[in-house]
C-alpha positions in Angstrom: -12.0 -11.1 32.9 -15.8 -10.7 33.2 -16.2 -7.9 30.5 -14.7 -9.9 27.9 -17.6 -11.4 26.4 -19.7 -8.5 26.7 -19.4 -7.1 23.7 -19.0 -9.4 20.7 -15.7 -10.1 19.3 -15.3 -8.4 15.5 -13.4 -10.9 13.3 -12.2 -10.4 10.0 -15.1 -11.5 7.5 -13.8 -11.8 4.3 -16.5 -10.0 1.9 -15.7 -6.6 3.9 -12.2 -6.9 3.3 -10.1 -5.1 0.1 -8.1 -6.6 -1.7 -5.3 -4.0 -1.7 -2.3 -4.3 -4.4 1.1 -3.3 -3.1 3.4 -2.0 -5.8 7.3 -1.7 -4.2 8.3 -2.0 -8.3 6.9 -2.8 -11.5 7.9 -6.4 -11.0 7.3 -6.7 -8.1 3.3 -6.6 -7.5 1.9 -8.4 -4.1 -1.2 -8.5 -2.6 -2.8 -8.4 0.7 -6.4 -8.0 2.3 -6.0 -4.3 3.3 -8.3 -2.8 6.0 -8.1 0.6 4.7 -10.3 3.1 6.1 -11.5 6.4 3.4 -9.6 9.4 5.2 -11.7 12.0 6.3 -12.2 15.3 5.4 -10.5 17.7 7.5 -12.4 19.6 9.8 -11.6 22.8 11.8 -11.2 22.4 15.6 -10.0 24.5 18.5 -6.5 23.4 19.3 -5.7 21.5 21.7 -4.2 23.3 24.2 -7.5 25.2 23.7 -9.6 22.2 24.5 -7.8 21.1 27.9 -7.6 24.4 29.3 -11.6 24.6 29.1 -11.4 20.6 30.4 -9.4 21.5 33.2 -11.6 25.0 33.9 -15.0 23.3 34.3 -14.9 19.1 34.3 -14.2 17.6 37.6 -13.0 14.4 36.1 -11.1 15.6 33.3 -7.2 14.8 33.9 -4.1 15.5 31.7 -2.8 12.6 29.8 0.4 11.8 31.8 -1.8 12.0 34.9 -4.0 9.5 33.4 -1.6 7.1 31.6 0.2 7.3 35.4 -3.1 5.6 36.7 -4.0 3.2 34.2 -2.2 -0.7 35.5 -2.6 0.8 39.3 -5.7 -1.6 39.9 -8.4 -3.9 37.2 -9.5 -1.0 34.6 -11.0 -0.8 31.0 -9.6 2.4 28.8 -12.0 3.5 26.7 -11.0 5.2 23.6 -14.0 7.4 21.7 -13.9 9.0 18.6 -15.9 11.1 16.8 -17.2 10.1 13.2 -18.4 13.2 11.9 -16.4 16.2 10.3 -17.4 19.2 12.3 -17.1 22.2 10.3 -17.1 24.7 12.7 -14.7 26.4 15.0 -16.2 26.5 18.3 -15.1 24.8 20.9 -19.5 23.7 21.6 -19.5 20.6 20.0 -15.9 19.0 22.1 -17.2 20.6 25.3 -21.0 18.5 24.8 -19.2 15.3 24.2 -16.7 15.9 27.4 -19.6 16.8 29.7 -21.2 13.3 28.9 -17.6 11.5 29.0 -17.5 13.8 32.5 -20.8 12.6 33.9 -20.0 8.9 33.2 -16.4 9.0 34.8 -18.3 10.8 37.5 -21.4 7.7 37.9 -19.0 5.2 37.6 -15.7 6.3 39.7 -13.2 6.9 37.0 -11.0 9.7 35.5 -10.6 10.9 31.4 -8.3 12.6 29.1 -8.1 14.4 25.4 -5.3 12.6 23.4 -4.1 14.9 20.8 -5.9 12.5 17.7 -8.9 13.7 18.9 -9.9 10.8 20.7 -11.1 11.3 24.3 -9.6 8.4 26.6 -12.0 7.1 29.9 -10.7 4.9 32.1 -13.0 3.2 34.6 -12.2 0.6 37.4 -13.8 -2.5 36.5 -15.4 -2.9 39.6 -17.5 -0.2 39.6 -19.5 -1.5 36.7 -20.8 -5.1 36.5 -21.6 -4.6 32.7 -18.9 -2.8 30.1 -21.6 -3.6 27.6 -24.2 -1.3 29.1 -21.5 1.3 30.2 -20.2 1.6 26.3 -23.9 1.8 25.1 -24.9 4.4 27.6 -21.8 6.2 26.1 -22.8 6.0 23.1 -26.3 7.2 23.7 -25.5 9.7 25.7 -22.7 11.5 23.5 -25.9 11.1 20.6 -28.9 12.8 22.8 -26.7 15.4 24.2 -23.7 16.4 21.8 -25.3 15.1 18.9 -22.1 13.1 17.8 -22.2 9.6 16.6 -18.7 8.3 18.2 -17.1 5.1 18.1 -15.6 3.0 20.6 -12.4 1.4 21.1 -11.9 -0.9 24.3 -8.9 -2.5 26.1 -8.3 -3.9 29.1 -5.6 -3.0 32.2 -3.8 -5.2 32.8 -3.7 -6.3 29.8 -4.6 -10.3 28.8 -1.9 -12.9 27.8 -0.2 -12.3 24.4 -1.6 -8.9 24.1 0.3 -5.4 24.1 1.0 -4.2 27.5 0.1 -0.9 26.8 -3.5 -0.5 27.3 -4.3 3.0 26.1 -2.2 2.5 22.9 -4.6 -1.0 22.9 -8.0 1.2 23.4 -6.9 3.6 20.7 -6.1 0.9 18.0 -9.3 -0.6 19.0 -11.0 2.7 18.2 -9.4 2.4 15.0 -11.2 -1.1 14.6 -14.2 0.6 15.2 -13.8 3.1 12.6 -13.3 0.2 9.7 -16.5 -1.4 10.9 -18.6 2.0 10.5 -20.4 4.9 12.5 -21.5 3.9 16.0 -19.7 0.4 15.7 -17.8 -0.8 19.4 -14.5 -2.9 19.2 -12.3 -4.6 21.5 -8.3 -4.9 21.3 -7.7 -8.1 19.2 -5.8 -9.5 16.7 -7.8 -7.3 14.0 -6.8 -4.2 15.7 -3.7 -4.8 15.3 -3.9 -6.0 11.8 -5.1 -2.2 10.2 -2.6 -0.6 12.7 0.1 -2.6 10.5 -2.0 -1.5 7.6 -1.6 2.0 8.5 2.1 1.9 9.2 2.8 -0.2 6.0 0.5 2.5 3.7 3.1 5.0 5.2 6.4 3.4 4.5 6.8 2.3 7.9 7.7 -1.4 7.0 9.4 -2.3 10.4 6.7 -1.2 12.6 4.3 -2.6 10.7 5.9 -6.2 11.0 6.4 -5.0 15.0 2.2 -5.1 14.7 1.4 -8.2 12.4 3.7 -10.4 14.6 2.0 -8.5 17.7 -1.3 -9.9 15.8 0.0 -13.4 15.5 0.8 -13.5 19.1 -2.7 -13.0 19.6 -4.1 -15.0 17.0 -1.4 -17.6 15.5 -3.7 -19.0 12.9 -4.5 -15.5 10.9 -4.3 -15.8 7.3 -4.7 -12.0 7.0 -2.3 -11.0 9.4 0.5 -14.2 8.2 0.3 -13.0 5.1 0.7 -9.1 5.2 4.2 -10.0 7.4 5.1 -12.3 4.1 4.5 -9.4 2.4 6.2 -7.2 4.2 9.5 -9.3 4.1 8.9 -10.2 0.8 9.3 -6.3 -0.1 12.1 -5.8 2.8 14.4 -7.9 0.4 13.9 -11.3 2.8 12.5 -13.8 -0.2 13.2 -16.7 2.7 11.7 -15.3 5.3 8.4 -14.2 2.9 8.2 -17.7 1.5 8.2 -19.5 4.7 5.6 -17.3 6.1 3.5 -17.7 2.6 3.8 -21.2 3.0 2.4 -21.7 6.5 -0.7 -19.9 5.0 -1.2 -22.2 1.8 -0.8 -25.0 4.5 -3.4 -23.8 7.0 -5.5 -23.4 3.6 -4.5 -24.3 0.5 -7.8 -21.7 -0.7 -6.1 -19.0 0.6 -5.7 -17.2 -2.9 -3.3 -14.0 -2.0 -1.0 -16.3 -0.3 -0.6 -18.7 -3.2 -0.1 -15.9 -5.2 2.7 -14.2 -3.1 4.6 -17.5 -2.6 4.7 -17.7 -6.4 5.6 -13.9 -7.1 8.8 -14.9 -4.2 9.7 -18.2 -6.5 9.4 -16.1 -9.7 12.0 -13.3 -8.0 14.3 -15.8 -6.2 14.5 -17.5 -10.4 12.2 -20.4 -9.2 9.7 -19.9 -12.4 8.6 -23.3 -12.8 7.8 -23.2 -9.2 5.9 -20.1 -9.6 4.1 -20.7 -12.8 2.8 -23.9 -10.3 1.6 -21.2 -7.7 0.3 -19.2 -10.4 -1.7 -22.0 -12.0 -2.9 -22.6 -8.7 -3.7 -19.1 -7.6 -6.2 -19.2 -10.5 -7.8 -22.6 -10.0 -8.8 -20.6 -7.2 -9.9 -17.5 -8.5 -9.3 -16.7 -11.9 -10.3 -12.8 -11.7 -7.4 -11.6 -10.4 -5.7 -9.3 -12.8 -1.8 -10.0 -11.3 -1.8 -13.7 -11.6 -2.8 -13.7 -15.3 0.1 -10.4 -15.6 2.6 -12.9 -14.1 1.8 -15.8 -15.6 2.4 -13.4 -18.7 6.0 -12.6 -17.9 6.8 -16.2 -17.8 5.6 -17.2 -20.9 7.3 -13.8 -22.4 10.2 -14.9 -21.6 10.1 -18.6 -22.8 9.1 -16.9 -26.5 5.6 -18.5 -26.1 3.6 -16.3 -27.9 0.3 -17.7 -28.2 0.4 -18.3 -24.3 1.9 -14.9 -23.3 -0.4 -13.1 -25.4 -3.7 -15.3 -24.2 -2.8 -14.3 -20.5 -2.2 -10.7 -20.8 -5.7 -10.2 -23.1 -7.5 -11.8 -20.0 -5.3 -9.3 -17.8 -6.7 -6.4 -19.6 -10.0 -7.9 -19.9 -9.9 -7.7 -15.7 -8.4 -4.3 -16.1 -8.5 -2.4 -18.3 -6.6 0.7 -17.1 -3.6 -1.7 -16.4 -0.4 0.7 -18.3 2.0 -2.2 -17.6 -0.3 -5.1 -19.6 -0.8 -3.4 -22.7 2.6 -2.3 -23.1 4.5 -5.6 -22.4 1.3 -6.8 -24.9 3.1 -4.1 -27.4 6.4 -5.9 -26.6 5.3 -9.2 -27.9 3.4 -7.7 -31.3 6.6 -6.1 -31.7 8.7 -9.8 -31.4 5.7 -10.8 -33.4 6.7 -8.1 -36.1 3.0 -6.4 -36.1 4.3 -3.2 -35.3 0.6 -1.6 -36.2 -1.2 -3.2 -33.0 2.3 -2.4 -31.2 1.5 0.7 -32.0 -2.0 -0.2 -30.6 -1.0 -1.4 -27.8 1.5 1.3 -26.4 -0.4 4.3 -27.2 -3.3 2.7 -25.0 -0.6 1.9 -22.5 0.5 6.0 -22.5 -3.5 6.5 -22.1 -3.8 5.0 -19.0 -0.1 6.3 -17.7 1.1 9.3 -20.2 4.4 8.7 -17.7 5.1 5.4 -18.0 9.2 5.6 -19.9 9.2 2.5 -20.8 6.1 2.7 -23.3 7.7 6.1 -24.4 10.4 4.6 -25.4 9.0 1.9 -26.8 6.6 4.0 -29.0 9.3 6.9 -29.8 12.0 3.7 -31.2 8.8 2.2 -33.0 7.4 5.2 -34.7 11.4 6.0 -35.7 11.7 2.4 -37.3 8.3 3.2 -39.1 9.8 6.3 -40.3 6.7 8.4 -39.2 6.0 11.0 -36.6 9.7 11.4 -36.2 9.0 14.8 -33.8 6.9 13.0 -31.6 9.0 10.1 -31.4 11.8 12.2 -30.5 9.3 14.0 -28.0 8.2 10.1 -26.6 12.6 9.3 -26.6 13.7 12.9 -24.8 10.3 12.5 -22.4 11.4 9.2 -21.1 14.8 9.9 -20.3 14.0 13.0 -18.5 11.3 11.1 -16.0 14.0 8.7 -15.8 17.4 9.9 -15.8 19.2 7.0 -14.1 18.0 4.3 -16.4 20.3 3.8 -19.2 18.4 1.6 -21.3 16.2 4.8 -22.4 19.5 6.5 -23.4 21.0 4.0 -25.4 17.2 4.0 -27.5 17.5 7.7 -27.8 20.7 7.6 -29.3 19.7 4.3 -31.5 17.2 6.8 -32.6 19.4 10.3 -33.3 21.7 7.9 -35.1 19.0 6.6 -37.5 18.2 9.8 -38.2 21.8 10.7 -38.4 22.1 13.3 -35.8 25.3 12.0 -34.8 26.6 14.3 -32.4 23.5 13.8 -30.1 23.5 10.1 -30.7 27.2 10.2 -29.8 26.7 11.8 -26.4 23.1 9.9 -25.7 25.2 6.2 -26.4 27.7 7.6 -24.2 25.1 8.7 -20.9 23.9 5.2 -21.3 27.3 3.4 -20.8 27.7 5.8 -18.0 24.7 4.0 -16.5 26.2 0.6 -17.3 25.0 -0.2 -20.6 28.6 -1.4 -21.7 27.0 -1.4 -26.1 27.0 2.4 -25.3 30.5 2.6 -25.3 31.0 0.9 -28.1 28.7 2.6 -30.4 29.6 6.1 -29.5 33.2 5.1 -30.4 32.0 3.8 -33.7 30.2 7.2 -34.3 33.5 8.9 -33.3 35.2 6.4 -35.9 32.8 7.3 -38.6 33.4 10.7 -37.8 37.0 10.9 -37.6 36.9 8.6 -40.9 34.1 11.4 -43.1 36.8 14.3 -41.1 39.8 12.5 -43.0 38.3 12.0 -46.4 37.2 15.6 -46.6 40.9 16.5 -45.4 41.9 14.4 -48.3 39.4 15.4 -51.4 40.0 19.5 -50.1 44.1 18.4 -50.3 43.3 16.8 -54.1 
């Protein structure tokens, strides 16, 4: 198509992008290069139904959106979607009527129709034969909606019919586009690519709309085979769908078209540490960080690993550089208070979890931790029953917390309480609960008989 090249192509560039960490669990941590763009600020608009009724009263080429999505594929077209960047803050209906006269004028010039979609984005569809430059006609948009509506808009642009490998839907194309736009800045133009759809996958996945976001990364793919970006946000989003094979093969295609390709040798090591591959992973891991050794979540795993193989000096070495790369991290400081603690130097345990609660006052398992610790230490035995009773409250299915309340009422030999915490946590399937509430029952029954016994003498 002649238009094509009009406009320049945006591609991913990789210092614009943001690293984005995905969190499905705490042990479960991947990364991908998310194209997020800030949200913003709500503004107050006429409805709707408002708007068209005062598009249909005075535009001649103003249409309603079925009437226009029935035109677009009937000949060679280009759907423009334009949006506008700033908030407007009042409630007048002036500012959507300036920027629908200009988007009136140019479907008048150049023979084509428009439409409000209900996002807010005004939709103009134009036969490509009645321009011989899309470039000119999206700049004279642009300058148009600026001297006369004072609105700075972006531009998304697709093509009817659509080209090979890409969505058949053009307006849905011009719309994601216009979401393109909006992640390159005010006043930026983008066409329908492989990009486009990448941040539409980002949107869906941000919104717990796994399934249609890998619907839009392999849409992507189709387009642009060869995307590390878009390869490895569908690895991700097997990899926290449950499919560890299906993540690792696509991880693996991206270390293979580049072995530099840091998230994805990253990810294909987080999928060999879940799927019990750790020598694998701690491989990937070692690699990831040959790369680039300032990411905080390869030195947190690499941590793990070494935790549980009892190497101290190594676990310990990799979560100090975690925190030194983040410092906020709740997670690093309180599996660092796990291995002081294996380490018996229960002061900088202490440390340790009381900076984790800083950074997370929610996070159970550092409550826990601290409550048992400041029992065993014999000090601050209201708050750590405060830390103990906290934890299992946030957390009421997790049966480990129970069964280190009741280790802590039974230290402090309120027995009762102990009895019936041991017994919540075997409930949850901690099978030692069981068998230490029956020993407190034993006890019991045995200090019940030997009262019986001395009253009787």
């Amino acid at each position: 198509m002649a238009f094509c090249d009009a406009i320049n192509r945006c591609k991913p560039i990789r210092s614009t992008m943001h690293r984005k960490l995905i969190k499905p669990s705490t042990s479960r941590e991947f990364l991908l290069t998310d194209m997020e763009i800030p949200a913003a600020t709500p503004c107050h608009q006429p409805t709707v139904d408002q708007l068209t009724q005062q598009f249909q009263d005075q535009l001649a080429q103003y249409r309603s959106l079925p009437n226009v999505e029935a035109l677009i594929g009937t000949v060679e077209q280009v759907v423009l979607a334009i949006g506008l960047n700033q908030n407007l803050q009042a409630d007048t209906m002036e500012p959507f009527m300036d920027v629908a006269h200009c988007i009136d004028s140019l479907a008048t010039e150049f023979k084509g129709a428009w439409a409000f979609h209900p996002t807010a984005l005004f939709l103009l569809i134009l036969p490509t034969t009645s321009t011989a430059d899309i470039n000119t006609v999206a700049q004279l948009c642009q300058q148009q909606i600026t001297l006369f509506a004072k609105q700075i808009v972006t531009l998304g642009i697709a093509f009817s019919p659509s080209p090979e490998n890409h969505p058949t839907d053009a307006m849905a194309n011009a719309m994601k586009a216009a979401r393109h736009a909006s992640f390159l800045g005010p006043g930026a133009s983008a066409y329908f690519d492989a990009v486009s759809l990448n941040i539409s996958g980002d949107d869906h996945y941000r919104q717990g709309r796994t399934n249609q976001a890998i619907d839009e990364f392999k849409a992507g793919l189709e387009i642009d085979p060869q995307s590390a970006n878009l390869l490895n946000s569908l690895g991700v989003c097997h990899a926290i769908s449950g499919n560890f094979g299906e993540a690792q093969s696509v991880f693996q295609k991206v270390v293979d078209l580049d072995p530099t390709e840091v998230m994805a040798v990253y990810n294909l090591g987080l999928v060999m540490l879940l799927t019990e591959k750790e020598e694998d992973a701690l491989a990937q891991f070692n690699s990831a960080q040959a790369i680039d050794d300032t990411i905080f979540e390869i030195h947190f795993q690499k941590a793990r690993i070494y935790q549980n193989r009892h190497d101290a000096e190594k676990t310990v070495a990799c979560l100090n550089r975690a925190i030194t790369l983040k410092p906020d991290a709740s997670a690093a400081h309180r599996m660092l208070g796990d291995e002081m603690i294996r380490q018996q130097k229960l002061k900088t345990a202490k440390k340790s979890y009381t900076q984790a609660l800083r950074y997370h006052p929610n996070d159970v398992k550092a409550l826990s931790a601290l409550g048992t610790l400041y029992g065993q230490l014999n000090e601050n035995l209201d708050l750590a029953e405060l830390y103990l009773t906290q934890s299992v409250t946030i957390s009421p299915e997790d049966g480990e917390l129970f069964f280190a309340l009741g280790s802590f009422y039974q230290q402090t030999r309120q027995m009762d309480k102990a009895a019936e915490a041991f017994q919540k946590a075997y409930a949850l399937g901690i099978e030692k609960g069981s068998e230490q509430a029956d020993q407190i029952r034993a006890l019991e029954d045995e200090s019940e008989e030997k009262l019986r016994q001395t009253v009787a003498s």
